[in-house]
C-alpha positions in Angstrom: -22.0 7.5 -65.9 -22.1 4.8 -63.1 -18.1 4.3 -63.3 -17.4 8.8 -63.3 -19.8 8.3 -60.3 -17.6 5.2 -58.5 -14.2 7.0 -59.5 -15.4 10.6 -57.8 -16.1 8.7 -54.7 -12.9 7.2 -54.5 -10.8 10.4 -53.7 -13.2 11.8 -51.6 -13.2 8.2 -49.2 -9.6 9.0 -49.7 -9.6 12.2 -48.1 -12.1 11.5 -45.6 -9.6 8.3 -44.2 -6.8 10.9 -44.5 -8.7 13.1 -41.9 -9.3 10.6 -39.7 -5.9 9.6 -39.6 -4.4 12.9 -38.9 -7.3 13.8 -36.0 -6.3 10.5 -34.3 -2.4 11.5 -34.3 -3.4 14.4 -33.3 -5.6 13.5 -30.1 -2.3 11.0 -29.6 0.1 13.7 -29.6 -2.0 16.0 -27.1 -2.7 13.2 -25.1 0.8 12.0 -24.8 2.0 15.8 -24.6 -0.3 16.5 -21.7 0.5 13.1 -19.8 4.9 14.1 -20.1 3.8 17.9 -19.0 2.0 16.6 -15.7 4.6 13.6 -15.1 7.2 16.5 -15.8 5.1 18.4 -12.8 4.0 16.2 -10.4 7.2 14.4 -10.4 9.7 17.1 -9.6 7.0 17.8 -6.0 6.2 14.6 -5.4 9.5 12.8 -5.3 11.2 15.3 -3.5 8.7 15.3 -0.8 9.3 12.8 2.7 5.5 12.3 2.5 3.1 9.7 1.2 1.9 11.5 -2.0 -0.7 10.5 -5.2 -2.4 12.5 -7.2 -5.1 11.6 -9.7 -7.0 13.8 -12.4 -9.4 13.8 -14.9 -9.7 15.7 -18.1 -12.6 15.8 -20.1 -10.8 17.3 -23.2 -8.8 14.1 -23.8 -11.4 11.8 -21.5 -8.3 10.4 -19.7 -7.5 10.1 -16.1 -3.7 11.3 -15.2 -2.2 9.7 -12.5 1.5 9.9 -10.2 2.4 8.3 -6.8 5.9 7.8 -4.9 4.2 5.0 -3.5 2.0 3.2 -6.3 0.6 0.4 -4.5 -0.1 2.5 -1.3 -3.6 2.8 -0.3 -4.8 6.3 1.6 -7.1 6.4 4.6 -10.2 8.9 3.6 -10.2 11.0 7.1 -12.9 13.8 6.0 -13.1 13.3 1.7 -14.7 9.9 2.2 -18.0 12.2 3.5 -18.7 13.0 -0.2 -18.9 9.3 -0.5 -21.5 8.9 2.4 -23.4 11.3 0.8 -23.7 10.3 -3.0 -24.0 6.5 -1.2 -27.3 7.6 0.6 -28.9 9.8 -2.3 -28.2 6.4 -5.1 -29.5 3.8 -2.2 -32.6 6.1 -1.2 -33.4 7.1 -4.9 -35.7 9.8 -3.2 -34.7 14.0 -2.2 -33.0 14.5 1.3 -35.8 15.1 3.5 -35.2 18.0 5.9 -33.4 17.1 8.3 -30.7 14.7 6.5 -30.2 17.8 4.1 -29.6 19.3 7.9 -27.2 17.2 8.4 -25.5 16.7 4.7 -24.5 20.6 4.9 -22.9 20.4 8.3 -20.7 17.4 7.3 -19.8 18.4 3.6 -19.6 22.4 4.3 -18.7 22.6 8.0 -17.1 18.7 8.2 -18.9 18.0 11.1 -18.4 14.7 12.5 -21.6 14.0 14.8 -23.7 14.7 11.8 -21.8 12.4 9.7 -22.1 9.7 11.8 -25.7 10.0 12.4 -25.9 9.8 8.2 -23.4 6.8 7.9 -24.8 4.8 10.5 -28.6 5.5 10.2 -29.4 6.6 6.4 -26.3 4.8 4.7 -26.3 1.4 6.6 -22.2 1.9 8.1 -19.6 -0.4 6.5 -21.2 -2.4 4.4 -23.6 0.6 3.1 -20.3 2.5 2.3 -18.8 -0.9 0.6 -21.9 -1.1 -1.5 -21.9 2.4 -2.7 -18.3 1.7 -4.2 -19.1 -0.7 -5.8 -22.0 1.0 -7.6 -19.6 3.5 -8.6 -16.8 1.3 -9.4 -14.4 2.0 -7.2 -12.6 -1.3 -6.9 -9.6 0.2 -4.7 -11.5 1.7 -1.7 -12.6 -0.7 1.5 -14.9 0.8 3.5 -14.3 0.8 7.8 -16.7 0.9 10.1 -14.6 4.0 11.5 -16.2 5.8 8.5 -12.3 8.3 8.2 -10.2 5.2 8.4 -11.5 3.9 5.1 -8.8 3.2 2.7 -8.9 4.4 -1.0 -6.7 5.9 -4.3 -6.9 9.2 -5.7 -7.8 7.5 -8.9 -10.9 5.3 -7.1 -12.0 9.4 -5.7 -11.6 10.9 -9.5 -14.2 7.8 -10.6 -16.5 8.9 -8.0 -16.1 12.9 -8.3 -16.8 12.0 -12.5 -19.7 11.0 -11.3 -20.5 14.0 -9.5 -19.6 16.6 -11.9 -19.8 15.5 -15.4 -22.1 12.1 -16.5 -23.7 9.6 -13.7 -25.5 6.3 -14.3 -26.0 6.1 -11.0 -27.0 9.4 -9.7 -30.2 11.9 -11.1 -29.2 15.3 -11.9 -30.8 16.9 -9.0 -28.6 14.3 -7.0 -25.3 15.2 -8.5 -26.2 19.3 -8.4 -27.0 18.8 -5.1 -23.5 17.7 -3.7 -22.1 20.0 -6.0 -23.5 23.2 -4.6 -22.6 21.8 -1.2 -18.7 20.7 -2.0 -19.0 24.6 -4.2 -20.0 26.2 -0.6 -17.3 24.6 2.2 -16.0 27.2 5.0 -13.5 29.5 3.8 -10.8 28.1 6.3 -11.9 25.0 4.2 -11.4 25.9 1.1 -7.5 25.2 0.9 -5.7 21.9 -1.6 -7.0 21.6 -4.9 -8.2 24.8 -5.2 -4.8 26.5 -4.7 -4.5 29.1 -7.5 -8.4 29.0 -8.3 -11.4 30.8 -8.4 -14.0 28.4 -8.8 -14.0 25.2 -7.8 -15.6 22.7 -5.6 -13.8 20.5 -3.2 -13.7 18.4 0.2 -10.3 18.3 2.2 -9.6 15.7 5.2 -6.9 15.6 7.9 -6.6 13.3 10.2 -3.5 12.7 12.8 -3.5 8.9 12.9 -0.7 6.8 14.6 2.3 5.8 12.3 0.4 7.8 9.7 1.3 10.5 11.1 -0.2 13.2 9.7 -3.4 12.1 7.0 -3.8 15.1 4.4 -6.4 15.0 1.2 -7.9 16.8 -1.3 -10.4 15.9 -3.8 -12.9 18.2 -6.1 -13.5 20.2 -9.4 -11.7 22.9 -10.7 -12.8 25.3 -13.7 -11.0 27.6 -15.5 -11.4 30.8 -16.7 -11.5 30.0 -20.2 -14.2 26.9 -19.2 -11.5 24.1 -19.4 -12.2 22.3 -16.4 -11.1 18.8 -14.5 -11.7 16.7 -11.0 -8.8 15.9 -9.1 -7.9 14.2 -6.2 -4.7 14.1 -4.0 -3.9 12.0 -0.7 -1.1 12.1 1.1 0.2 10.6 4.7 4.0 10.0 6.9 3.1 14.2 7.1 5.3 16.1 10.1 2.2 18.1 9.9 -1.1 18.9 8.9 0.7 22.0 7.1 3.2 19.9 5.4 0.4 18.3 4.0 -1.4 21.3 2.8 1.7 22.5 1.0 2.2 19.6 -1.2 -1.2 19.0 -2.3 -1.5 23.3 -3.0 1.8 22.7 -4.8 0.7 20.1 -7.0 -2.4 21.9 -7.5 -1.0 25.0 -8.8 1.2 23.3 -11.5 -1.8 21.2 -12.6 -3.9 24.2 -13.1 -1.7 26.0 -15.9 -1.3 22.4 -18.2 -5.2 21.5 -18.3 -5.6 25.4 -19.0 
C-alpha cells in the first residue's frame, strides 16, 4: 500500500514541476516581449529627437521597471517634479498629518506649482538640502542629489519611478493616509497642468516641471500614474533637457506617453 501510495505521488510532483516550469517561461517571454515592444517604441522617439530624453516605467503586472535614454549616464535637473519629493520627504520625517496650513501650502505647490509655498515647505518643514538628501535616501533613490535651489536638483526617471512606487502601490516608508494623500493631490493638478504622461488618458495622476535654465536650455519632465480602462495600470516618469522650447518638450514626453499607453494595456 505504502509503495501504490509513493508511486501516485510521483506523477503528480511531476506535473506540478512541469507547471512551474512552463509559468516561468511564460512570465519570461511576456517580460521579454514587453521590454522589445517599448525599446521598439521609445526608441524610434527618443533617438530621433535633438533633446535630452529618458523615460522610466513601472509595471506591476511583470514587477519590472522599463527603462530608455539617448543619454544613459545623464542626470536631469527636477525643476517642478522634485515638489512631490518635498512633500512625501516632510509627511515620512514628520510621521504626523499636515496640519492646516502646510496642507495650505502642499495643494498650492503640487496642484497650482506654486513656488513661494514650496519654499516655505522645503526650507521650514523639510530642513532644505540636506532634508531633501535624506528623504532619498529613505526611499532609495541613489541617483538624485538634492540642491539647495530645491528645481536644480538632479535625478533619473528611474530614481522618480522608485519614489512614485512608493506613492501609488506598496510604501515602507509612508502610511496609507500619507501616500492617498499625495495621490489625491498629483490626481487634482490645474487643467493647463495636466499635459506629459497623461497624453492619451483619462485617469491618471501626475506632476510636470519646466524650467528654462542656461545651457539646459529648455528643462521638461513628467512623472505620475496612469490607469487604464481595463485596470492595467503603471508609474512613469520622463525628463528631458537641450529643448528649443518648453513645447518641444511637451511633445516628446506626450509622444512617448501615447505609445507606452497601448503596450502596458
Amino acid at each position: 500500500m505504502q509503495r501504490s501510495q509513493r508511486h501516485r505521488r510521483k506523477p503528480r510532483r511531476l506535473i506540478l514541476i512541469i507547471i512551474a516550469i512552463l509559468l516561468i517561461i511564460m512570465g519570461v517571454r511576456h517580460f521579454s516581449s514587453t521590454s522589445a515592444r517599448l525599446k521598439s517604441a521609445w526608441n524610434k522617439i527618443i533617438f530621433t529627437s535633438n533633446n535630452n530624453v529618458s523615460i522610466a516605467v513601472y509595471s506591476p503586472k511583470t514587477h519590472q521597471i522599463y527603462t530608455s535614454s539617448n543619454v544613459p549616464q545623464h542626470k536631469f535637473r527636477t525643476a517642478s517634479t522634485v515638489k512631490v519629493s518635498i512633500l512625501a520627504g516632510i509627511l515620512a520625517k514628520q510621521q504626523s498629518p499636515l496640519t492646516s496650513h502646510q496642507k495650505s501650502l502642499a495643494t498650492k505647490m503640487i496642484e497650482q506649482s506654486d513656488n513661494d509655498s514650496t519654499s516655505e515647505l522645503f526650507e521650514d518643514y523639510l530642513g532644505g538640502k540636506n532634508g531633501l538628501q535624506q528623504t532619498f535616501e529613505k526611499f532609495g533613490m541613489t541617483q538624485s542629489q538634492a540642491n539647495s535651489s530645491w528645481g536644480l536638483t538632479v535625478t533619473t526617471p528611474k530614481d522618480q519611478v522608485k519614489l512614485l512606487n512608493n506613492i501609488f502601490y506598496k510604501s515602507k516608508v509612508l502610511s496609507d493616509d500619507e501616500r492617498s494623500e499625495i495621490r489625491d493631490l498629483m490626481g487634482n493638478v490645474e487643467s493647463d497642468q495636466a499635459w506629459g504622461i497623461s497624453a492619451s488618458s483619462d485617469n491618471f495622476a501626475l506632476k510636470n516641471g519646466w524650467l528654462n535654465y542656461g545651457k539646459d536650455e529648455w528643462i521638461v519632465n513628467s512623472i505620475g500614474y496612469v490607469k487604464n480602462s481595463n485596470g492595467t495600470d503603471y508609474t512613469i516618469a520622463v525628463y528631458t533637457d537641450k529643448n528649443q522650447s518648453m513645447a518641444a518638450g511637451q511633445q516628446v514626453i506626450e509622444q512617448l506617453a501615447r505609445v507606452t499607453k497601448p503596450i502596458l494595456d
